[in-house]
TORKOL-4160 file (C-alpha; in steps of 0.2 Angstrom, whole numbers, padded with zeros to 4 digits, m for minus):
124
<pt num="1" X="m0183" Y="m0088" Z="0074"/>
<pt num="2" X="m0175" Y="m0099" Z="0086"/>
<pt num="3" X="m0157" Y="m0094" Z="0093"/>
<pt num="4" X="m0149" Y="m0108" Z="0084"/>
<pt num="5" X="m0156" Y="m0100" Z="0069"/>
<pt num="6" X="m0154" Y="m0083" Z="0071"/>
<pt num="7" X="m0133" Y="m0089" Z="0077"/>
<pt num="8" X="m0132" Y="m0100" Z="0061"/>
<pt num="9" X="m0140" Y="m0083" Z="0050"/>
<pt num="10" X="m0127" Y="m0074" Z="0058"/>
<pt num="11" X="m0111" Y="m0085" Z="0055"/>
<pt num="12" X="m0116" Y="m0086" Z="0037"/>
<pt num="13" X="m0118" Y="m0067" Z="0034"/>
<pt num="14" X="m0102" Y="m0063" Z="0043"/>
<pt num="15" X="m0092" Y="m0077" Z="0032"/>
<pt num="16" X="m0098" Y="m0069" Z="0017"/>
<pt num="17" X="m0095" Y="m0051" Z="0023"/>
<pt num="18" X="m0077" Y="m0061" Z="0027"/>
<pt num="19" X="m0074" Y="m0068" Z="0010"/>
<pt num="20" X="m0081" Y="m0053" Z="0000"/>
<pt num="21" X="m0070" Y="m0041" Z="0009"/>
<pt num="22" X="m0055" Y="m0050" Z="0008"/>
<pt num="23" X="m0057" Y="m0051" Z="m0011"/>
<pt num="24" X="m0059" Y="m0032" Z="m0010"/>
<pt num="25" X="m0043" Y="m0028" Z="m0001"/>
<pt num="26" X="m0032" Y="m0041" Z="m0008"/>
<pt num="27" X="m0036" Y="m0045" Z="m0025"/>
<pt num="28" X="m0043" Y="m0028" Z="m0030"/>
<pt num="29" X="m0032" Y="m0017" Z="m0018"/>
<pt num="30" X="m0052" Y="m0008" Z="m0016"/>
<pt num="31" X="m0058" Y="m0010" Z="0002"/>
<pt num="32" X="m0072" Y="m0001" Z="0007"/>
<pt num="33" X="m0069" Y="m0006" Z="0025"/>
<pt num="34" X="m0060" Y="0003" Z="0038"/>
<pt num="35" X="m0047" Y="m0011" Z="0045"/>
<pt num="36" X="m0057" Y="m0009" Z="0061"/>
<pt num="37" X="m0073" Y="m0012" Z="0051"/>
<pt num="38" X="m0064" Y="m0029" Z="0046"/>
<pt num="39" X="m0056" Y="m0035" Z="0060"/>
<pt num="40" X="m0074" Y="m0034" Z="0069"/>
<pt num="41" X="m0081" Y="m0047" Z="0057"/>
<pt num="42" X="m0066" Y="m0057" Z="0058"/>
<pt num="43" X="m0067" Y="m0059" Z="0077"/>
<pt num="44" X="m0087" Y="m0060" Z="0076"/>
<pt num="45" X="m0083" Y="m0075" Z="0062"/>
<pt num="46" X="m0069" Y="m0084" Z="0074"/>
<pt num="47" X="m0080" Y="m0084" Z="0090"/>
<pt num="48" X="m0096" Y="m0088" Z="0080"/>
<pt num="49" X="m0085" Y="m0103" Z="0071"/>
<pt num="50" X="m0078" Y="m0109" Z="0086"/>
<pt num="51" X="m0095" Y="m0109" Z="0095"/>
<pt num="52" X="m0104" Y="m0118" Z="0081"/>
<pt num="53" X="m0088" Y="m0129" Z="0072"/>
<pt num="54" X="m0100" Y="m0143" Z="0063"/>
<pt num="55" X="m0111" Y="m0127" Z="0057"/>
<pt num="56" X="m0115" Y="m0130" Z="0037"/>
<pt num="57" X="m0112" Y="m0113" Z="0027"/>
<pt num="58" X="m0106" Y="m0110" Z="0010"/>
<pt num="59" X="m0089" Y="m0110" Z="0008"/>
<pt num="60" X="m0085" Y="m0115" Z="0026"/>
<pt num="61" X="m0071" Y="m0125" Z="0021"/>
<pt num="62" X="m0062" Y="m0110" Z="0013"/>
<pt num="63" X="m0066" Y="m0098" Z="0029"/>
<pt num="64" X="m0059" Y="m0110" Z="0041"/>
<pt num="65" X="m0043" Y="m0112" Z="0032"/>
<pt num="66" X="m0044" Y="m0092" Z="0030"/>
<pt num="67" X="m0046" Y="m0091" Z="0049"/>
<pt num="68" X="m0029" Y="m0095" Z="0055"/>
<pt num="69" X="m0019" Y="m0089" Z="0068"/>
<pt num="70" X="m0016" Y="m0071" Z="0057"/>
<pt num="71" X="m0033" Y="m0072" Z="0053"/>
<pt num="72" X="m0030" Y="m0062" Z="0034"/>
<pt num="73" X="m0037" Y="m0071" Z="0019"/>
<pt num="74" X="m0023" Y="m0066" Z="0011"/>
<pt num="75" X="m0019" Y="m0085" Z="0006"/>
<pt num="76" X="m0034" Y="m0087" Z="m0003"/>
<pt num="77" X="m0028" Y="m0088" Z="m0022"/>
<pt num="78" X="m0049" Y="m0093" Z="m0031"/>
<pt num="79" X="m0063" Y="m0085" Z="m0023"/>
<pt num="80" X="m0080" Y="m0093" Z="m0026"/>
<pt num="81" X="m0088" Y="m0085" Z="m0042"/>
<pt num="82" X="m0103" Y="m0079" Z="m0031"/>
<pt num="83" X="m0092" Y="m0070" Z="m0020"/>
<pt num="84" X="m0082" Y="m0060" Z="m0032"/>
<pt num="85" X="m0100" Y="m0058" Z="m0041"/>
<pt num="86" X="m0104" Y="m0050" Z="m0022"/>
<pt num="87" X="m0091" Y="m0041" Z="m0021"/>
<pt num="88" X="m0091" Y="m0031" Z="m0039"/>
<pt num="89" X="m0108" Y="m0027" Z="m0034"/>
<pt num="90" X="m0102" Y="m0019" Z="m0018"/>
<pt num="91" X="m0090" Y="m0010" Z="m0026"/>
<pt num="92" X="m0099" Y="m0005" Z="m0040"/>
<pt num="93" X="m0113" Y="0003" Z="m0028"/>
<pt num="94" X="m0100" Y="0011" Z="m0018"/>
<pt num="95" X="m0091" Y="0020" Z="m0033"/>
<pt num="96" X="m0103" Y="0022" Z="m0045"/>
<pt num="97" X="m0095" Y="0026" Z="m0060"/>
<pt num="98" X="m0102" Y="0031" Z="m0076"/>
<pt num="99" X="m0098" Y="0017" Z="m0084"/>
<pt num="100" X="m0108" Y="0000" Z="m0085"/>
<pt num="101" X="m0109" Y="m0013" Z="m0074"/>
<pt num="102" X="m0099" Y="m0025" Z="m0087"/>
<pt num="103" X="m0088" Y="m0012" Z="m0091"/>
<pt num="104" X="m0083" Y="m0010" Z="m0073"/>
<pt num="105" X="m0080" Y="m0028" Z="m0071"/>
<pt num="106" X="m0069" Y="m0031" Z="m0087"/>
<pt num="107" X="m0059" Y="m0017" Z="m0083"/>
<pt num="108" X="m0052" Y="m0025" Z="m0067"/>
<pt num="109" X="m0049" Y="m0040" Z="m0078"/>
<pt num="110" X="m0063" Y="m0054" Z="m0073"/>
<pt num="111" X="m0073" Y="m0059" Z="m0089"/>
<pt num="112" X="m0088" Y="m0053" Z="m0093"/>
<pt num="113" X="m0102" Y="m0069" Z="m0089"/>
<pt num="114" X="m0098" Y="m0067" Z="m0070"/>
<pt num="115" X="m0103" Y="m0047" Z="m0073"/>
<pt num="116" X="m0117" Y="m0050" Z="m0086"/>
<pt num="117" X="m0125" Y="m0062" Z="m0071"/>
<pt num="118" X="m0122" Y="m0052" Z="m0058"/>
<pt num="119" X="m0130" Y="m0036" Z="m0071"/>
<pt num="120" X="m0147" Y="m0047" Z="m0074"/>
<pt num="121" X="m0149" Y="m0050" Z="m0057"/>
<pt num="122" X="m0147" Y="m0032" Z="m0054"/>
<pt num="123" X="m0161" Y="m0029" Z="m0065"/>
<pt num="124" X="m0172" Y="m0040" Z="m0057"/>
């Protein structure tokens, strides 16, 4: 893997790791991040961002408007189903209640398709 690849990889990864988190913190009120962890990413993302600013990646509209000068996705107001899908996932491996995967989900108050597609792709 080239070190164009392995930057782009990288930049992807970390604006996932961005997004999911934030959801976590400010929707949920659930981080499973230290703010340290957080702010690491963050500044990874920026620099990687800055260094590679035509860089194609899901959602890189929303992660640049995110990365202002406070650099806090607290603005954010609808997260890409696949991220919340992520982050429910995170969550729910963290935690692990004894309750279901869908169950989990609805509780917090997000419908039940996002948690049924997230549970079959959990199964495998």
């Amino acid at each position: 893997m080239s070190r164009a690849d392995a930057n782009l990889a990288l930049l992807k990864r970390r604006a996932l790791q961005f997004l999911v988190h934030s959801f976590l913190y400010y929707r949920l009120d659930e981080p499973v991040l230290s703010d340290e962890a957080f702010d690491r990413i963050t500044r990874e993302l920026r620099r990687l961002r800055k260094a590679h600013p035509q860089a194609e990646f899901p959602h890189a509209k929303l992660v640049d408007e995110a990365l202002g000068p406070e650099d806090t996705a607290y603005q954010i107001r609808n997260y890409p189903p696949d991220v919340i899908t992520s982050a429910f996932k995170l969550l729910y491996g963290q935690l692990q209640p004894e309750e279901g995967f869908v169950e989990f989900v609805e509780r917090r108050g997000y419908r039940a398709h996002l948690a049924h597609e997230a549970e079959a792709e959990r199964r495998g």
